[in-house]
C-alpha positions in Angstrom: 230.9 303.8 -1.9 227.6 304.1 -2.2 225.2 304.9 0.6 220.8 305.3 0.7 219.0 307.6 2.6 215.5 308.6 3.5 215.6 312.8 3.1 213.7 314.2 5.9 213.3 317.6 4.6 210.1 317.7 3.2 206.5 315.2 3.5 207.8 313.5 0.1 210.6 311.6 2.1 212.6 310.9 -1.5 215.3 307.6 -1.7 219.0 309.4 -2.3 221.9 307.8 -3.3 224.9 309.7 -2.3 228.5 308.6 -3.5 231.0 309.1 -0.8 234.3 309.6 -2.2 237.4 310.0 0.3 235.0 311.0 3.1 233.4 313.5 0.8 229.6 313.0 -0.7 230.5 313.7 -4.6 227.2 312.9 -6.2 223.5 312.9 -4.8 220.7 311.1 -6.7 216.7 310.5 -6.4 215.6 313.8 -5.1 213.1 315.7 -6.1 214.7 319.0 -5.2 218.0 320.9 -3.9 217.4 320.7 -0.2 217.4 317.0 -1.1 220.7 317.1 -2.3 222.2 319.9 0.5 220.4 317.6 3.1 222.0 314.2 2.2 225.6 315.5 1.6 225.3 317.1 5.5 223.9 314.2 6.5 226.5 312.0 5.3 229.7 313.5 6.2 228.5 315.9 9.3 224.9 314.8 10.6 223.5 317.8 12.7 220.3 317.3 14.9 218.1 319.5 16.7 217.9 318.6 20.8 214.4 318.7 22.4 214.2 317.9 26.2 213.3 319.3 29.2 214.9 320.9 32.6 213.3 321.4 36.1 211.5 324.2 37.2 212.3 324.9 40.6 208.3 325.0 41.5 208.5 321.3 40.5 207.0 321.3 36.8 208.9 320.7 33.7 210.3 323.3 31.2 210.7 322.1 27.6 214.0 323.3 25.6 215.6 322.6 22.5 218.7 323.7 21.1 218.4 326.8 18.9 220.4 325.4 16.1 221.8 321.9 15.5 224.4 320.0 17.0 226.6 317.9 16.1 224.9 314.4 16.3 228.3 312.6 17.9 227.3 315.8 20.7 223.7 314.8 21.5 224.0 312.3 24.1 226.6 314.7 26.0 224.0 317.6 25.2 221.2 315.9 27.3 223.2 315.3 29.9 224.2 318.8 30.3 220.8 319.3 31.3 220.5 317.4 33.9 221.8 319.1 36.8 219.8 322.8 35.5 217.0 324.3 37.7 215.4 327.1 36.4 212.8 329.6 38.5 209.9 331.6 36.8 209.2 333.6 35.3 210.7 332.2 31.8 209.4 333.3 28.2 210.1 331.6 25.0 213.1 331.9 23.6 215.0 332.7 26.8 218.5 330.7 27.3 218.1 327.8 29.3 222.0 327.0 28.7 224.5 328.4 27.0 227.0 327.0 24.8 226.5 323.8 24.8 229.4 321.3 25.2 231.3 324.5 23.3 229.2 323.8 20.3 228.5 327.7 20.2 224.4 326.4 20.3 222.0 327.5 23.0 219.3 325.5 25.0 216.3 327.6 24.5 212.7 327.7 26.5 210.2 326.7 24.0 207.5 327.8 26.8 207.0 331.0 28.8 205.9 330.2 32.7 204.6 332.8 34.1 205.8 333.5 38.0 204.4 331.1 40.6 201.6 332.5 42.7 202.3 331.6 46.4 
């Protein structure tokens, strides 16, 4: 089977052909280079994806996170809402764990913004 993708990895956005074979991508055509070719066989037999969202911060604003590696894409929706019930007080700097262990993916949600501490 023969399946067409868009690679994502670079501004040239290059047309691959991967053949799938038994659940496996044997052959990767049309890129212009080897992240091309690493991209499209992940992508077609274990998409990953990056999570960007954001919790509340108990002073009422918004705190945007992201996960600090990919996840698996079947994961994301689950991911999110793993979120939704997290309230997090200032002070927060980047890179501090939001969540940890996502859905036992072994990922963290990261702040991707320091807040300083709420004057009162």
């Amino acid at each position: 089977m023969k399946k067409q993708i868009i690679c994502i990895n670079c501004p040239i956005g290059c047309s691959l052909i991967v053949t799938l074979e038994n659940g496996e991508a044997t052959e990767v055509t049309g890129g212009q280079c080897l992240r091309g070719d690493a991209y499209a066989r992940m992508e077609c037999v274990n998409p990953l994806r990056v999570i960007t969202s954001t919790v509340r911060l108990s002073d009422g604003g918004m705190l945007p996170v992201k996960t600090r590696d990919p996840v698996p894409k079947q994961l994301v929706m689950e991911c999110v809402q793993a979120l939704k019930d997290i309230e997090i007080s200032p002070p927060v700097r980047v890179g501090d764990i939001v969540l940890a262990d996502v859905c036992r993916t072994g990922v963290d949600f990261v702040a991707t913004r320091s807040v300083a501490r709420p004057v009162l």
